[in-house]
DRENTIRO-502699 format. One line per 4 residues: their letters; for each residue x, y, z of C-alpha. Coordinates in nm, 2 decimals, decimal comma, always signed. Each point is the difference from the previous one (the first is absolute). Example, Ala and Ser with C-alpha at 12.3 -4.5 7.8 and 13.67 -1.06 7.14 Angstrom:
<marzas>
AS = +1,23 -0,45 +0,78  +0,14 +0,34 -0,07
</marzas>
This chain:
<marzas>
XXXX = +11,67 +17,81 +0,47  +0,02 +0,04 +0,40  -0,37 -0,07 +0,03  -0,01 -0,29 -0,21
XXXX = +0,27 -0,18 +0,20  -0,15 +0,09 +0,27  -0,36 -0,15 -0,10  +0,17 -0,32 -0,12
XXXX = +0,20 -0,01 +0,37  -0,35 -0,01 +0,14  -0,13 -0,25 -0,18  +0,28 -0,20 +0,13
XXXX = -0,02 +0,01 +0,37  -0,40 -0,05 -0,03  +0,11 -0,32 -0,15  +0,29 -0,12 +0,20
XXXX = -0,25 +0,12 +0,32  -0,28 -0,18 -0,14  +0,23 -0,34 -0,11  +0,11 -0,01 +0,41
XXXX = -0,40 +0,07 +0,17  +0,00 -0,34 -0,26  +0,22 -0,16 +0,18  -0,06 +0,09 +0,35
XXXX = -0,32 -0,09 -0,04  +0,10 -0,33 -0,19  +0,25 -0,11 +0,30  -0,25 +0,11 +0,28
XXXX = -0,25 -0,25 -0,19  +0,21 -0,26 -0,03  +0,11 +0,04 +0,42  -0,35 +0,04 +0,10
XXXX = -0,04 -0,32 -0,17  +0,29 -0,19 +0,15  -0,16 +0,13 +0,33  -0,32 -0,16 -0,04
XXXX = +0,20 -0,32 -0,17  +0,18 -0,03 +0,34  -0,36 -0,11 +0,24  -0,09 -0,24 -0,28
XXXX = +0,32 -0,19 +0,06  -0,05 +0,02 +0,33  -0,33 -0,16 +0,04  +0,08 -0,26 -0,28
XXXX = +0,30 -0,09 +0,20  -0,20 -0,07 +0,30  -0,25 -0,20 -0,19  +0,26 -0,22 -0,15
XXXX = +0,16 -0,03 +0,39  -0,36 -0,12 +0,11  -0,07 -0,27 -0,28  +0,36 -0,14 +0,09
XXXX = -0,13 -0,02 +0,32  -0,29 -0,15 -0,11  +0,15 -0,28 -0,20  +0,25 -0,07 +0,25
XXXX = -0,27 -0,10 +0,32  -0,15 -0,23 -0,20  +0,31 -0,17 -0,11  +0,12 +0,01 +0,35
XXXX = -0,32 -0,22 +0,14  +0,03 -0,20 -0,31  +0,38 -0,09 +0,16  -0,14 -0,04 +0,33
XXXX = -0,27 -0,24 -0,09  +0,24 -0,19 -0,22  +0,24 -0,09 +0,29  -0,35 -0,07 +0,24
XXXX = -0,11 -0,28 -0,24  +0,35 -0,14 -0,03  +0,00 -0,02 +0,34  -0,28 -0,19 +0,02
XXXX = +0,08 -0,21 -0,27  +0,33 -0,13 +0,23  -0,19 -0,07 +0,31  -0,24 -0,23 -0,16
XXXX = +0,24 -0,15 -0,21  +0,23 -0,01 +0,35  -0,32 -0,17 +0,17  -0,09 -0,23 -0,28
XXXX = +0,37 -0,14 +0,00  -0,04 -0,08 +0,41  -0,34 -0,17 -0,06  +0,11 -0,24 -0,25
XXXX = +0,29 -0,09 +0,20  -0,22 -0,01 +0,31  -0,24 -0,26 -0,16  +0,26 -0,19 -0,16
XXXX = +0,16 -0,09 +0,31  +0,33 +0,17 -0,10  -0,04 +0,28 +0,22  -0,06 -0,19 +0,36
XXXX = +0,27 -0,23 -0,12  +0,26 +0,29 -0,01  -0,13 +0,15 +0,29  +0,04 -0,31 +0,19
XXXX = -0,36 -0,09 +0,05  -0,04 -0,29 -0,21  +0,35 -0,19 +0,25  -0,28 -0,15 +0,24
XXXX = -0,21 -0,16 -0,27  +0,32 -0,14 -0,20  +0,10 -0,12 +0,32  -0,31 -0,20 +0,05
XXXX = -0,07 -0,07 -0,36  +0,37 -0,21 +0,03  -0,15 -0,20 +0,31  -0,26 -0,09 -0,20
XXXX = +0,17 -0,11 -0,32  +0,25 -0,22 +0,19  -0,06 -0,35 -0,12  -0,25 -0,22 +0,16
XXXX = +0,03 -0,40 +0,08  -0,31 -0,20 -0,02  -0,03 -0,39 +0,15  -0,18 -0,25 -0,29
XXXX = -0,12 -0,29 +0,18  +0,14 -0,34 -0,06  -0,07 -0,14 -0,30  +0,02 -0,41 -0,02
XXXX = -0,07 -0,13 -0,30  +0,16 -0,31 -0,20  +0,24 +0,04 -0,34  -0,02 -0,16 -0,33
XXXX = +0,17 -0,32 +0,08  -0,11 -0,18 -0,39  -0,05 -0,31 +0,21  -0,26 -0,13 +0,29
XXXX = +0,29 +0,09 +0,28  -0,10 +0,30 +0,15  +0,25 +0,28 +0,10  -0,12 +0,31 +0,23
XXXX = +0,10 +0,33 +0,04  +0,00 +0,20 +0,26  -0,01 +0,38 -0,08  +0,04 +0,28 +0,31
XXXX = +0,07 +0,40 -0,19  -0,01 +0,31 +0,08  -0,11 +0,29 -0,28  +0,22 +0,34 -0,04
XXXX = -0,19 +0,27 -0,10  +0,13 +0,35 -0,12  -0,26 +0,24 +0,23  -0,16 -0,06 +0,29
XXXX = -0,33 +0,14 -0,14  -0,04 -0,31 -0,20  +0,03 -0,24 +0,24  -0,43 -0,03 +0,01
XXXX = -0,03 -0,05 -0,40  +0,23 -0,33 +0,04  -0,21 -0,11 +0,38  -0,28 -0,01 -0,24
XXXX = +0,13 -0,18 -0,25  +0,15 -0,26 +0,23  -0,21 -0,27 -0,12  +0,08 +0,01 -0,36
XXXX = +0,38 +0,07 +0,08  -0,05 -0,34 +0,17  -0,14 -0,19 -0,21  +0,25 +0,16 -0,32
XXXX = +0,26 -0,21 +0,24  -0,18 -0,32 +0,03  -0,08 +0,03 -0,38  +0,38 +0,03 -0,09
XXXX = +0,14 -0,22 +0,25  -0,21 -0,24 -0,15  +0,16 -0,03 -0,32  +0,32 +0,04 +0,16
XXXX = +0,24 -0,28 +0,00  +0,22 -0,14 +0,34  +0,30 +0,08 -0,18  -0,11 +0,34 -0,15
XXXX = +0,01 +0,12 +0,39  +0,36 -0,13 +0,08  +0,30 +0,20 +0,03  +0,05 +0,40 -0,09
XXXX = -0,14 +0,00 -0,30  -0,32 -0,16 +0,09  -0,06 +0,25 +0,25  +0,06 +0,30 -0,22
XXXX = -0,21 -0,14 -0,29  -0,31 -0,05 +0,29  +0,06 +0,30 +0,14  -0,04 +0,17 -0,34
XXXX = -0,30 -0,17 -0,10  -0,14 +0,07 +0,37  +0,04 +0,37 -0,08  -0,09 +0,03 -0,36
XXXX = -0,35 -0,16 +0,07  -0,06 +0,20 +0,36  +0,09 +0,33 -0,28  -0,34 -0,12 -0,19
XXXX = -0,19 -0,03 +0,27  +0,02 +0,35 +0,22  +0,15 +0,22 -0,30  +0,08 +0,30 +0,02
XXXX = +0,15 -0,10 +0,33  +0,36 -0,05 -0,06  +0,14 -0,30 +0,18  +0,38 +0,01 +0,10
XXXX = +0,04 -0,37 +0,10  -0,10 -0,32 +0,12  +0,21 -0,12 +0,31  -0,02 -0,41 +0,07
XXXX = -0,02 -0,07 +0,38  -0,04 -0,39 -0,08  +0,02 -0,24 -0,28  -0,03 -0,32 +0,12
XX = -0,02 -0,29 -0,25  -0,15 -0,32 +0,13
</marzas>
């Protein structure tokens, strides 16, 4: 009975000895792989740290070519602007540049007086009596520039005169209203003759009716 315990005792510890050589072995496996686990993560860690770096350059220079163009873009669009007001004449205006030519654009646009010579010609009497009239004017004209397009056309404003004088009555001529109404005609008729030239007035030196 004593040495059958004993055997079965034996058989025991062998196992439970056996059962913990298992597991040493088991956990020495498992920490020599957590050991060689450890380098791995080390090295991928690095390679992901290097690609970050990698995608971040380019995205910098992307940024910093970005803001170069936009650059750009505003000093041409800031040089454009100052050309078109340049050549528009807005520019030299508000800088003061374009004073000196207004100033002698307004001498020249002042109005201008020009002598017609003396037209004598007879009216429309309806009977053999004839009645003269003696014409002395002066034309207004708006610029100073036109002043050789009517000397040109002297000759045709002269004889418009004669031709409406003609047909004119004495008493057409007298008083206020006869002056205005040959003033008007004067001027509506000089108008077809050196348009575009704008006439301002005709100013009577002399009307003598004889």
């Amino acid at each position: 009975m004593v040495s059958g315990r004993r055997s079965g005792w034996g058989t025991t510890t062998h196992q439970f000895l056996t059962c913990r050589a298992h597991a040493s072995e088991t956990s020495g496996t498992a920490s020599g792989l957590a050991v060689r686990d450890h380098p791995r993560k080390a090295v991928m860690s690095k390679a992901a740290t290097t690609e970050e770096l990698e995608v971040t350059e380019p995205g910098t220079k992307k940024s910093g070519k970005k803001k170069l163009l936009l650059l750009v873009a505003v000093v041409i669009l800031v040089a454009a602007i100052i050309a078109g007001l340049w050549f528009s004449g807005l520019l030299p205006h508000l800088l003061g540049g374009g004073k000196a030519k207004h100033e002698v654009a307004a001498v020249n646009e002042k109005p201008s007086l020009l002598d017609v010579a003396d037209v004598v010609t007879n009216l429309d009497t309806g009977t053999h009596r004839a009645v003269f009239v003696k014409l002395r004017a002066k034309i207004e004209i708006a610029h100073m520039a036109d002043a050789a397009a009517v000397t040109s056309n002297m000759p045709r404003i002269l004889d418009a005169f004669q031709t409406y004088l003609r047909s004119t009555r004495p008493e057409e001529l007298h008083g206020g209203e006869g002056t205005y109404r040959l003033r008007e005609a004067l001027i509506n008729r000089i108008d077809s003759i050196v348009a575009p030239v704008q006439i301002l007035d005709v100013l009577f030196v002399e009307v003598l009716i004889q």
